[in-house]
C-alpha positions as CSV (number, residue, x, y, z in Angstrom):
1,X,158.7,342.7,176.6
2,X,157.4,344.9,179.3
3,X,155.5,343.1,182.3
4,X,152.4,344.4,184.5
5,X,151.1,342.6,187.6
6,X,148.0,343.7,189.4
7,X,147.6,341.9,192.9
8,X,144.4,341.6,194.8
9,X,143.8,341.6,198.2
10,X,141.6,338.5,199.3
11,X,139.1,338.3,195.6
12,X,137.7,334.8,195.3
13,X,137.0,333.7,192.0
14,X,133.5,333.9,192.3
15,X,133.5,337.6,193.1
16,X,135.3,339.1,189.9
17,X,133.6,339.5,186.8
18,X,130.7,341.6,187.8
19,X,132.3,344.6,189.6
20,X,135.6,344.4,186.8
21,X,134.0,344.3,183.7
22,X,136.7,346.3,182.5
23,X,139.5,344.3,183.4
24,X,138.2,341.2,182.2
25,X,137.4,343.1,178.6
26,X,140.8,344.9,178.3
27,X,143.0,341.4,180.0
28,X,140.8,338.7,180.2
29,X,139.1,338.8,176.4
30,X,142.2,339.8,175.6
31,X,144.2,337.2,176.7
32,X,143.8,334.1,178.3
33,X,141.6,332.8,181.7
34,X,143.1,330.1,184.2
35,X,139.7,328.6,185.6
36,X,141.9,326.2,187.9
37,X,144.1,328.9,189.7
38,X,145.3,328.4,193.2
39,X,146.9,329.7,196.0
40,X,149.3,327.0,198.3
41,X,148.4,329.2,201.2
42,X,145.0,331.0,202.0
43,X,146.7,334.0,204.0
44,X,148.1,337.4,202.8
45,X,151.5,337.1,203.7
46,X,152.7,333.5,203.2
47,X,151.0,333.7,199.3
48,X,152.7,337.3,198.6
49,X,156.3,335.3,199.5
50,X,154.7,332.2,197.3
51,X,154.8,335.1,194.7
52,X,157.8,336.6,195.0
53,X,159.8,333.6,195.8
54,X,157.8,331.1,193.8
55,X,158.2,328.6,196.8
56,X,155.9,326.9,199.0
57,X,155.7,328.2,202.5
58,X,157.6,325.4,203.6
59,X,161.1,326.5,201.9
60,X,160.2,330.5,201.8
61,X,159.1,329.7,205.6
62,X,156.4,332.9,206.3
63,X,153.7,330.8,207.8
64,X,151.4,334.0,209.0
65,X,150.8,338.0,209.1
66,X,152.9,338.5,212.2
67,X,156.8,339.2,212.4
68,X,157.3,335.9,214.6
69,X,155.5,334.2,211.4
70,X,158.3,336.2,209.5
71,X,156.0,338.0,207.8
72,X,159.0,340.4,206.6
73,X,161.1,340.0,209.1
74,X,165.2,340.8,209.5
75,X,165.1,336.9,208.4
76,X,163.2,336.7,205.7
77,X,164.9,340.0,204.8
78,X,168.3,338.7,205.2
79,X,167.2,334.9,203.8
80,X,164.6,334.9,200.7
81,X,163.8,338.7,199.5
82,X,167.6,338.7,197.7
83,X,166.5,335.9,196.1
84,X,162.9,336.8,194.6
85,X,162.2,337.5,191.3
86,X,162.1,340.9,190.7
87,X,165.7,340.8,192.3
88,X,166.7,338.8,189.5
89,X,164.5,340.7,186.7
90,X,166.6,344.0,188.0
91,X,170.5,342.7,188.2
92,X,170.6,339.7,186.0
93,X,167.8,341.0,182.8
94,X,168.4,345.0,183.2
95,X,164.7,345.8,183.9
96,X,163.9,349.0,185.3
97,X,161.6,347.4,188.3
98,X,158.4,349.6,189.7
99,X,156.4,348.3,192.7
100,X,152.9,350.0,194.3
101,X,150.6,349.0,197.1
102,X,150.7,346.5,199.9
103,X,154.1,344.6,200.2
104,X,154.0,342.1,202.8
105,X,151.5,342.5,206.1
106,X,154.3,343.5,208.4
107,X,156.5,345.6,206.2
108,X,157.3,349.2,207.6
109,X,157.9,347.6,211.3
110,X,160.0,349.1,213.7
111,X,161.6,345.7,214.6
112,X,162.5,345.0,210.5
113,X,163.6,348.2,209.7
114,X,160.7,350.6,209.3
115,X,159.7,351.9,205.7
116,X,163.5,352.9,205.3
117,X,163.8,349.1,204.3
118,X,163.6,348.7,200.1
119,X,163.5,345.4,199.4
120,X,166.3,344.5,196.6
121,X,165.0,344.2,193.3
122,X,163.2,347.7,192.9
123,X,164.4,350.8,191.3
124,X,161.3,352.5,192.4
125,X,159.4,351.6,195.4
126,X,155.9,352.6,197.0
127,X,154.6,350.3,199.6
128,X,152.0,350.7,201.7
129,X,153.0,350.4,205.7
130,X,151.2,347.2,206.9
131,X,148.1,345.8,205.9
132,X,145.4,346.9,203.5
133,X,144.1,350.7,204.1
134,X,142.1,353.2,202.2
135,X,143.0,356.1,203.8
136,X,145.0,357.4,207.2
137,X,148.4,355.5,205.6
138,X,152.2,355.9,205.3
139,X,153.9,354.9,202.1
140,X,157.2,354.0,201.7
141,X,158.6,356.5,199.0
142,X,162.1,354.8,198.1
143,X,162.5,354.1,201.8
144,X,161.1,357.7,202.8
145,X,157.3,357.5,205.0
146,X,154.9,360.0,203.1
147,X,152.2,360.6,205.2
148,X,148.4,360.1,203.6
149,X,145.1,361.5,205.3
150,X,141.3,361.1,204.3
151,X,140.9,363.6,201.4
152,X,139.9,361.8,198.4
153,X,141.0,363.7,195.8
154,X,144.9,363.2,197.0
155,X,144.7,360.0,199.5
156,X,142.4,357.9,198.2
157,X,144.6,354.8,198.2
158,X,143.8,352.8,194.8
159,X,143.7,356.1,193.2
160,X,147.2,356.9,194.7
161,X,148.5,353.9,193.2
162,X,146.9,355.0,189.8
163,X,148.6,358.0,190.0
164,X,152.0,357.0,190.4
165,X,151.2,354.0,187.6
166,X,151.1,356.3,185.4
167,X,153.4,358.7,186.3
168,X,156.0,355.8,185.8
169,X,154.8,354.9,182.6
170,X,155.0,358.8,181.6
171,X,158.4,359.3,182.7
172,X,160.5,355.7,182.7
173,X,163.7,355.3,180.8
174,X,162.5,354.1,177.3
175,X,165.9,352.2,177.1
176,X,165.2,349.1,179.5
177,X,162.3,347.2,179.8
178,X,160.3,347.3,182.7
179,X,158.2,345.5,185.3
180,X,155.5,346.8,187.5
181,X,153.8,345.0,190.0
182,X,150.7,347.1,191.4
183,X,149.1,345.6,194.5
184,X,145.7,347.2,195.3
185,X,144.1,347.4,199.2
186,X,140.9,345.9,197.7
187,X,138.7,344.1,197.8
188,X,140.3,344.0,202.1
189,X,138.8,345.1,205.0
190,X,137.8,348.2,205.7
191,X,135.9,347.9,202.3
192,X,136.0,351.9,201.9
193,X,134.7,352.5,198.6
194,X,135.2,355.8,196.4
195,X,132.7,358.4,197.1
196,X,131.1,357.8,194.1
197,X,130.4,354.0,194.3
198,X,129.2,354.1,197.9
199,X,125.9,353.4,196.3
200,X,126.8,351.1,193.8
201,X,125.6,347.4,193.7
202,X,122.3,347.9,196.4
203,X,120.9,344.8,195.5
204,X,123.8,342.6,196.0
205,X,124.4,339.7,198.4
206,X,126.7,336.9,199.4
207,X,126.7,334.1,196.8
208,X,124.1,331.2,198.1
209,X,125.7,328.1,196.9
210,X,124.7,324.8,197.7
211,X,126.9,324.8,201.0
212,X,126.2,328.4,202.4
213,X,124.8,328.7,205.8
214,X,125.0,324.9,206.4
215,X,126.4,322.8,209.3
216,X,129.9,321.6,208.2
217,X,129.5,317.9,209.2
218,X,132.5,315.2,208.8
219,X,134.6,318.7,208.8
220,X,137.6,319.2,211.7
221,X,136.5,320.4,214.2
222,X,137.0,324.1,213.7
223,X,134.2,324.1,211.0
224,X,132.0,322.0,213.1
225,X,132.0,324.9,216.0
226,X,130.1,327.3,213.5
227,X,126.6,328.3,214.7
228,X,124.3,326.3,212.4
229,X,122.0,328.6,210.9
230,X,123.6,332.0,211.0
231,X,122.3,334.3,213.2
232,X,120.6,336.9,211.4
233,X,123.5,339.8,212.1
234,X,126.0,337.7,210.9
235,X,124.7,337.4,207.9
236,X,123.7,340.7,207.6
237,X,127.6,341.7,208.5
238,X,128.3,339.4,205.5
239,X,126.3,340.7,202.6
240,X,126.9,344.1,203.3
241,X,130.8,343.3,203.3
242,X,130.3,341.5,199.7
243,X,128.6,344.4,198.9
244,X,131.0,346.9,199.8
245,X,134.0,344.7,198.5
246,X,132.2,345.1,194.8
247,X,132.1,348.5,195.4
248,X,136.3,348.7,196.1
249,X,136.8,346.7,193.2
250,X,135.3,349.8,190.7
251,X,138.2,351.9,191.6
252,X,140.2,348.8,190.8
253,X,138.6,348.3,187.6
254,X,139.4,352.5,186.9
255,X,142.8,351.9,187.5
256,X,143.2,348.9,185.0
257,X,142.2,350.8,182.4
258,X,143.9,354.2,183.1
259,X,147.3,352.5,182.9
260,X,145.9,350.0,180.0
261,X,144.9,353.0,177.6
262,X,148.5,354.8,178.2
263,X,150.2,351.5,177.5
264,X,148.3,352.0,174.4
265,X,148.7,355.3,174.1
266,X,152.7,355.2,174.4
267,X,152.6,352.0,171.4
268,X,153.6,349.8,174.2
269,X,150.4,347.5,174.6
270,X,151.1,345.0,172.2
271,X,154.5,344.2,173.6
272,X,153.2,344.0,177.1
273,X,152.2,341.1,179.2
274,X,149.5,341.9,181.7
275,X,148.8,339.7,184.7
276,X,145.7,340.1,187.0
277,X,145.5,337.7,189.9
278,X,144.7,337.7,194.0
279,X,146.9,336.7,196.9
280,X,144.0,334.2,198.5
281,X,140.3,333.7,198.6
282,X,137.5,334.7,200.8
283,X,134.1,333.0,202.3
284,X,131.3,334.4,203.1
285,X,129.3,331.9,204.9
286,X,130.2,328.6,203.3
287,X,129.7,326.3,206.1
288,X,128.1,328.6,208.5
289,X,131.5,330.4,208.8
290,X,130.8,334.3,208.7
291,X,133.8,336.2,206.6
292,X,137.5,334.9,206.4
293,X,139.8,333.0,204.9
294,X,142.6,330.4,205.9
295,X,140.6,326.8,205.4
296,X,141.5,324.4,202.7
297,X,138.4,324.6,200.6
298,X,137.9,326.1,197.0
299,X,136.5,329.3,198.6
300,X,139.6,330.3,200.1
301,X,142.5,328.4,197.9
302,X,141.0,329.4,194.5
303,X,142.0,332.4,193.1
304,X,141.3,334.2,189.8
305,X,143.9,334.6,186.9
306,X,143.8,336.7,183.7
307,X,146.8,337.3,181.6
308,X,147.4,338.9,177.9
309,X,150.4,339.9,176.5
310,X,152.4,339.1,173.1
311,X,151.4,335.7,171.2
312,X,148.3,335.1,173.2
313,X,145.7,334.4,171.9
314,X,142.2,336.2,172.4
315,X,139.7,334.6,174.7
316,X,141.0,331.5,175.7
317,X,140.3,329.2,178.7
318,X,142.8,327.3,180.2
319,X,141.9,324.3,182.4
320,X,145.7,323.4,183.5
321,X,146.3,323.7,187.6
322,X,148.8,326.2,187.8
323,X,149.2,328.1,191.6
324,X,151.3,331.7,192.2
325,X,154.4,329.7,192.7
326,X,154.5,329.8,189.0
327,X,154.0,333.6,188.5
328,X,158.3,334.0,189.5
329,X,159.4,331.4,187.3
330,X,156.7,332.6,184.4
331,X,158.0,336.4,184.4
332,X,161.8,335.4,184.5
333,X,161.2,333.1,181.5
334,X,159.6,336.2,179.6
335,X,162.4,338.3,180.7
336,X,165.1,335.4,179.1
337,X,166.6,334.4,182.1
338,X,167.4,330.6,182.9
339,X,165.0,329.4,185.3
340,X,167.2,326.4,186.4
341,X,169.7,328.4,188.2
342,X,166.8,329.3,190.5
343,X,165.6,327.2,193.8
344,X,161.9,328.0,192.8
345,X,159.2,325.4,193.2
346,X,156.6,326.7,190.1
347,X,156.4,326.2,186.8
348,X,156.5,329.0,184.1
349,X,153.4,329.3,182.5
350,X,154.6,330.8,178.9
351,X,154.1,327.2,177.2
352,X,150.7,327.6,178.2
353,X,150.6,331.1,177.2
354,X,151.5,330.5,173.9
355,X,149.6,327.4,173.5
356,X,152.2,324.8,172.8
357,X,151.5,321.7,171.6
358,X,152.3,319.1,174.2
359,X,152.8,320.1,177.1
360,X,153.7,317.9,180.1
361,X,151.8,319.9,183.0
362,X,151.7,318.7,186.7
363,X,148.5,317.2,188.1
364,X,148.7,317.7,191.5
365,X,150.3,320.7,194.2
366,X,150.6,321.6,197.9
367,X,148.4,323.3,199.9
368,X,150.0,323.8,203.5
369,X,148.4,326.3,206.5
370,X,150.1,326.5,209.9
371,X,146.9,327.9,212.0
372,X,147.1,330.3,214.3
373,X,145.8,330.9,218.1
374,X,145.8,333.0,221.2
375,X,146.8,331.1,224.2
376,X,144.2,332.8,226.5
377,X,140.4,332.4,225.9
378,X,138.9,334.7,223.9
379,X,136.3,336.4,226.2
380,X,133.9,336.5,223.0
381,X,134.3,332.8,223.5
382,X,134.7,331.3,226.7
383,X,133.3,327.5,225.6
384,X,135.9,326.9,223.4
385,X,139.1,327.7,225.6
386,X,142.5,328.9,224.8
387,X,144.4,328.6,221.1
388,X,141.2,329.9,219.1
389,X,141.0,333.5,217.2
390,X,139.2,335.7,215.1
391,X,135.9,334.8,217.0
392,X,133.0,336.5,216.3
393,X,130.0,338.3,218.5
394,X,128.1,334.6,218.2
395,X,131.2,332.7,219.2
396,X,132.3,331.5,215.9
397,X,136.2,331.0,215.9
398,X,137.5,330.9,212.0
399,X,141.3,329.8,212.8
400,X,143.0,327.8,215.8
401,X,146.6,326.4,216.6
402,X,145.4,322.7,215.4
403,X,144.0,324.6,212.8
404,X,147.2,323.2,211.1
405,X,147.1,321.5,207.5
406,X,148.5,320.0,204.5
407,X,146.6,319.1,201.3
408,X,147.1,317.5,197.8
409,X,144.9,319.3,195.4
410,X,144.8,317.2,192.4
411,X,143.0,317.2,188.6
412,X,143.9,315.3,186.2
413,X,142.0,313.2,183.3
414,X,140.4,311.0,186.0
415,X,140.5,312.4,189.1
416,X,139.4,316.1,190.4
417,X,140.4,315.5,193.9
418,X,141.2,317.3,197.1
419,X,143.1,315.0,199.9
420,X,144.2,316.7,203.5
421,X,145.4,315.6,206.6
422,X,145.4,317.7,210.0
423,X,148.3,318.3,212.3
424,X,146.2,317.4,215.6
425,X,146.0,314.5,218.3
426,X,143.3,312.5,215.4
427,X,145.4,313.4,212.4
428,X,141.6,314.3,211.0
429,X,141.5,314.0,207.2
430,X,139.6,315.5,204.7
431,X,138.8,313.9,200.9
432,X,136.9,315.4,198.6
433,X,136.1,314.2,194.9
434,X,135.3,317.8,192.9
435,X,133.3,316.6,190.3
436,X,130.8,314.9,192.0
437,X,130.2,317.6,194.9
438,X,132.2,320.9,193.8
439,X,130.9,322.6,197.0
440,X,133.1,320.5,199.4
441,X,129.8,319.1,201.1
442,X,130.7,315.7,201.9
443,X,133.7,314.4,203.1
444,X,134.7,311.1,201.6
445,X,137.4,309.8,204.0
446,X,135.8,307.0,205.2
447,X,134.5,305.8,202.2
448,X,137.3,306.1,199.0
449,X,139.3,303.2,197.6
450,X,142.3,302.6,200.6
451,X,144.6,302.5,197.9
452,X,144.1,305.9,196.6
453,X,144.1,307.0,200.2
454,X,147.3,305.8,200.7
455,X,149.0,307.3,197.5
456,X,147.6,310.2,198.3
457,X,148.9,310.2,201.9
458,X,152.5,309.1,200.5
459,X,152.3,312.1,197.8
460,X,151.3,314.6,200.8
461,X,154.7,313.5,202.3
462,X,156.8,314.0,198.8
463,X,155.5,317.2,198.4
464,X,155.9,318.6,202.1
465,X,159.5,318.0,201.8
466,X,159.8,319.1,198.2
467,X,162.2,321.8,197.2
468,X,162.7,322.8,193.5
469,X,162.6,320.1,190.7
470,X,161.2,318.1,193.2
471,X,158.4,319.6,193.7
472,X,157.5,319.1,189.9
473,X,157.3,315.1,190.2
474,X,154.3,313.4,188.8
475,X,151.7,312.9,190.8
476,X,149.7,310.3,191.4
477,X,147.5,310.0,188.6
478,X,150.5,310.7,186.0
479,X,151.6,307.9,184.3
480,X,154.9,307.9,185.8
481,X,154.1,308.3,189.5
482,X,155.9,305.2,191.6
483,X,154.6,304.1,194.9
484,X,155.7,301.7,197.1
485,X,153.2,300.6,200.0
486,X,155.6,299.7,202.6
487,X,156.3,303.0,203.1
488,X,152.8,303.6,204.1
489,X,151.0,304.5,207.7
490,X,153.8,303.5,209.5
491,X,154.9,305.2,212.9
492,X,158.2,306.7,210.9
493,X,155.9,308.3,208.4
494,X,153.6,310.0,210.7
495,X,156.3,311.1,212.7
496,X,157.8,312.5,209.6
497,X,154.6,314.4,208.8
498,X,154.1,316.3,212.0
499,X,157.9,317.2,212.4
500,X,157.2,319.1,208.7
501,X,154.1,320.5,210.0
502,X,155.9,321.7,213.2
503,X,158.9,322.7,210.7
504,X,156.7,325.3,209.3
């Protein structure tokens, strides 16, 4: 069958079926909806190389955006990209491979090769230089920079990246299969919409949930620093940037259905699987924190996920976890190829996809975050000293270095549970129990059954040194989960914890 992949750039759940009512019509109606989609990472690059590896960021190792995070760097050039799965969809199932858009936040470097580098794996390659832009970019034509200005009609970036969708589609060799992975700017900062959506959406604001604007109490200390209530620009700043990331997401929605009517149009549609997803959430102020993403709450860590293809059945929901780890091994399994000569950490999704009966799915998965800092004060934010950044005007810092994290999300029959510990001097902890408080308001730490604090602490220590099969272990509230409580809170075990967390 022939695969398509659209990636997002930072589109909470939340914020998706309003501005792309196409693409939930033409993939979503169409297909099937994972309401319980996550991300093991809640930054660009670390979830793209979750995607392309289907690893956790603690065996695929990018743990930021920069080059020392290797965020595409010689390493992970040399390490993990011969390994990822369109690599193996081009030389081991003969598919002709296409990919468009943002690659990884640091690609096109100097240090890592500049846009010469093509990553292996892609017979036809056009990747944006850096990070998210609309227009005033350099693409990567098969490892040649084109140069892009601020016209429009011939630079508009999502529009490019229609373009040359459909010119594959037009003019591909009818005698392979093929993949395309298409990886839009938006809904990312700048926000630049098309011309003609500039004044779309006037009446829209930030979503006001139960915790927006509030003080984040019982929270690490990162979300306590927020400026309890918001001053009035910030939260001005915030609605009109939910506003203008609606308005990116109609060219978004455009493109979705340009290159879904020529799949039709060339009598390829029906044998076609069609994946819509996001690399990470976004909050706008949840907990008094203006716009960002990197914490370990739903906001940020839940991600939509739409897919439709051959023996899918229309409008289904699907309440399974499943994370982007599983999109590498999912799209190898459609392809034929045997997912256990792979080191990959996910699960395929295609029993889900085709509704099998009986179905052993995991319960539980990782999120990890290694957080990031400056290690002068930022003037913006004297009070706080060094190892803070992106602080805004009203001194509110969204990440740190003890911003540092490891979580077991978990749902099962009994349980819908998040459990976290932070890599700091208090080894703070977060619990939160989903179907009582879905907004994250109240942290239940303190007050939770020890027992099920303790499996969940042991579990947290499973999965942070998990690799492959391993990672697929039952989890606590599976049937066959196995504890022993000797192993628990002792000196080895925290020791153990933050030499992983510093392993990052």
């Amino acid at each position: 069958p022939g695969i398509l992949a659209f990636l997002a750039d930072t589109l909470l759940v939340l914020s998706f079926q309003t501005p792309l009512k196409k693409t939930n019509t033409l993939i979503g109606q169409m297909g099937i909806t994972f309401i319980n989609a996550y991300v093991p990472s809640a930054l660009c690059c670390p979830s793209r190389a979750s995607i392309l590896t289907g690893k956790y960021p603690h065996n695929h190792h990018v743990v930021n955006n920069t080059l020392e995070g290797n965020c595409s760097s010689k390493l992970w050039q040399k390490i993990q990209e011969p390994y990822t799965f369109p690599a193996l969809l081009k030389a081991m199932c003969g598919y002709q491979t296409f990919f468009a858009g943002k690659y990884l936040n640091e690609y096109g470097a100097e240090d890592a090769g500049g846009v010469g580098h093509v990553p292996p794996g892609w017979s036809f390659w056009y990747a944006l230089e850096k990070n998210s832009k609309y227009y005033n970019y350099t693409l990567s034509v098969n490892g040649k920079a084109r140069r892009h200005g601020e016209n429009y009609s011939v630079d508009y970036l999502t529009d490019v990246l229609a373009n040359m969708s459909l010119d594959f589609l037009e003019y591909k060799s009818n005698f392979e299969p093929f993949f395309m992975m298409i990886a839009t700017p938006a809904p990312h900062s700048p926000w630049t919409p098309a011309p003609q959506y500039t004044k779309s959406f006037q009446n829209v604001s930030a979503p006001r949930n139960s915790n927006f604007n509030i003080h984040g109490k019982n929270k690490h200390w990162l979300i306590r620093q927020a400026k309890t209530p918001m001053s009035n620009s910030s939260i001005q700043f915030l609605d009109d940037a939910y506003r203008k990331r609606w308005q990116t997401l109609l060219s978004v929605d455009d493109l979705i259905e340009k290159l879904v009517k020529k799949l039709e149009v060339n009598g390829e549609l029906d044998n076609t699987y069609i994946f819509y997803t996001s690399d990470n959430g976004f909050h706008t102020g949840q907990f008094s924190l203006p716009i960002d993403k990197r914490q370990l709450y739903e906001f940020d860590i839940k991600v939509p996920l739409l897919v439709r293809g051959p023996g899918i059945k229309p409008n289904q929901t699907n309440k399974m976890l499943v994370a982007n780890i599983d999109l590498g091994p999912t799209i190898l399994d459609i392809a034929g190829y045997d997912l256990n000569k792979t080191q990959m950490d996910g699960m395929s999704l295609l029993p889900l996809l085709r509704g099998d009966k009986n179905v052993t799915w995991r319960s539980d998965f990782l999120v990890e975050y290694q957080g990031e800092g400056y290690n002068g004060s930022d003037p913006t934010c004297p009070g706080l000293g060094p190892g803070v950044t992106h602080c805004f005007p009203d001194c509110v810092c969204e990440d740190s270095y003890n911003n540092t994290y490891a979580c077991v999300r978990t749902l099962s029959a009994s349980w819908d549970l998040q459990y976290c510990e932070f890599d700091d001097r208090e080894v703070f902890v977060e619990v939160y129990n989903l179907t009582a408080d879905p907004h994250q308001i109240n942290n239940i730490a303190k007050t939770i059954d020890q027992e099920i604090l303790e499996k969940m602490n042991y579990r947290l220590m499973m999965l942070q040194s998990c690799s492959g099969a391993t990672c697929r272990t039952p989890g606590v509230f599976d049937p066959g989960y196995r504890f022993d409580p000797r192993l628990m809170f002792s000196n080895h075990g925290l020791r153990a914890r933050r030499f992983s967390a510093q392993f990052l």
